[in-house]
Every structure is written in structure tokens, then in C-alpha cells.
N, C-alpha and C positions, 0 to 999 in steps of 0.2 A: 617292707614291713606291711606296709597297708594294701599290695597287692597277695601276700601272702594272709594277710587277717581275713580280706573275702573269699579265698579263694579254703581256708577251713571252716569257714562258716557254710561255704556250698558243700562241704564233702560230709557236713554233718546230715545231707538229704533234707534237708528241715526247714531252709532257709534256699532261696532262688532270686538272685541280683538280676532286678529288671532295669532298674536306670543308673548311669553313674556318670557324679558330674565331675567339670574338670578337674585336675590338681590345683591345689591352689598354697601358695609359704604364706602363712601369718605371722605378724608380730604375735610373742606372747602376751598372755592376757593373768593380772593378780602375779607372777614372779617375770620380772622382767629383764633379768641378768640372766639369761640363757639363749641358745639358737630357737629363732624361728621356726614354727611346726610344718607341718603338710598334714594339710586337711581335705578331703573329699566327702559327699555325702551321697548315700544309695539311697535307692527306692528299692525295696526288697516284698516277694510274697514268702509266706511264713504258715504252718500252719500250727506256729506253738503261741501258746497265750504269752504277753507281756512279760511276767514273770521267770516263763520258761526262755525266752529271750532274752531277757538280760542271762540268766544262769549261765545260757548257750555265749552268751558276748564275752564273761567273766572269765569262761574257760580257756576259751583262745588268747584271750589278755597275757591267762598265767600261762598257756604253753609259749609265748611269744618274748616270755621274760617279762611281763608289766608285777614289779613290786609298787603298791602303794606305801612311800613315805612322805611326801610331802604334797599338797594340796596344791595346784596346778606348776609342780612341780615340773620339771625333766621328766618322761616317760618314754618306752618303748613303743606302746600303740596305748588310745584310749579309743573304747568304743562306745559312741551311747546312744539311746533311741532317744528320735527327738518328739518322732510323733507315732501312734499307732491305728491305722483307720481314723476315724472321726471319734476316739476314746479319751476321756480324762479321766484320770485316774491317781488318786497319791496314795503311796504307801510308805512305812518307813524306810523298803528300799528298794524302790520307783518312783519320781512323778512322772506325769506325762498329761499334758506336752512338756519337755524340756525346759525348767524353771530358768534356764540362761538365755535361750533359744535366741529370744527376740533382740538381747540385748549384745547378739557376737556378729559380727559381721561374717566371721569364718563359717560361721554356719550356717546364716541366712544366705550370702550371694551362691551357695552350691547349691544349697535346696530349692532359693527361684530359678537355678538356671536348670534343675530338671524339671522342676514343676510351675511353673509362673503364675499359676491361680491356686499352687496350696493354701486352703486354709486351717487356721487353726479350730478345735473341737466352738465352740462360741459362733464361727463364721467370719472371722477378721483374716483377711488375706496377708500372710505371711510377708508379700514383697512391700507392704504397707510400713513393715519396721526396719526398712534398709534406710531411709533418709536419717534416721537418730542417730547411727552408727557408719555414715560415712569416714568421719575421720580415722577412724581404726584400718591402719596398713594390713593390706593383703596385695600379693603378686598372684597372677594365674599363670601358672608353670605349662600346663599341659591342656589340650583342649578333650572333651570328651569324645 
């Protein structure tokens, strides 16, 4: 699923996957009686604004079977931007950077492992909020 999410988001010509880090199974996170995710995170060039990007992320969601009924529910693929250039930005539907970002492990240890001095829009280096979130189970299934 998640090889097939990247691989429509490149066929849309719009979007080009420059880094991609390992696989990685999480524990879930807010529902906890369900299987373990697989998570990876890209570094992508793009030449659609924020907005046009998520649209583009939401499309492939729904061609891939992703119904939203429940809030970190079971899902098929969830795709989200965490960060875009050096941009902050909230709108009623975007923030950016990623209001969970710093506090999921699933997202931080793939984003340091492509980028090790991402910082966030402010300047606070990303791999700075992996020691809070140690305790949260991840396995690394695949290497990149």
C-alpha cells in the first residue's frame, strides 16, 4: 500500500520522491486494540503549493480505499505533510509543520534518518525531540 501511495503520487508528474527512509511497524498511537502500522517518511520535490498537496495526498487516500470513520482509527494509507520548505502555516485544513510531528516517534526517527539536521520553520532541530518519545515502540522492518 505504501509502495503503491508513492508510486501514484509520482504518476500525477507533480510530486518526485527524493529520499525515503526505512520501514518502520509502530505501535498504534490514541486507539490501541488494533495491529501495528508501517510507517515511512519521504522527502519529496513538488511544484504544487501546500494546499494543492494535500488535495493531491487526499486523492490517492480515496483511490486506495482510505474511508475516514474513526480518529486514529484502522486505515488503509494515511498520508500527511509534515513539513513544507522552511513554511508555517495553519489553515482550517492544513497546519504545517505537523501539530503531532514532534510528539510520534513514528515520524521523527524516519524523518532524522533521512535528514539529521531537519529543522523545524523556528530553527529547533527536529532530532532534538526524539529523547521525549523514546518509550514509544517502533521496529525497523526494512533499511532504506
Amino acid at each position: 500500500m505504501l509502495r503503491e501511495a508513492l508510486t501514484r503520487l509520482e504518476t500525477s508528474k507533480r510530486v518526485r520522491v527524493r529520499k525515503q527512509s526505512s520501514l518502520y511497524e509502530t505501535a498504534p498511537v490514541g486507539v490501541s486494540e488494533q495491529p501495528w502500522f508501517l510507517n515511512l517518511v519521504v522527502e519529496v520535490d513538488t511544484d504544487l503549493l501546500p494546499l494543492q498537496l494535500l488535495d493531491l495526498a487526499l486523492t490517492v487516500e480515496r483511490g486506495l480505499g482510505r474511508v475516514r470513520t474513526q480518529r486514529w482509527g484502522p486505515r488503509t494509507i494515511d498520508i500527511d505533510i509534515l513539513l513544507y520548505a522552511d513554511l508555517a502555516m495553519t489553515t482550517p485544513r492544513l497546519v504545517i509543520p505537523h501539530p503531532e510531528m514532534t510528539r510520534r516517534r513514528f515520524v521523527l526517527e524516519p524523518l532524522v534518518e533521512i535528514g539529521p539536521d531537519v529543522r523545524l520553520p523556528g530553527g529547533q532541530r527536529v532530532a532534538s525531540f526524539l529523547d521525549g518519545v523514546r518509550d514509544q515502540a517502533i521496529r525497523k522492518v526494512t533499511s532504506s
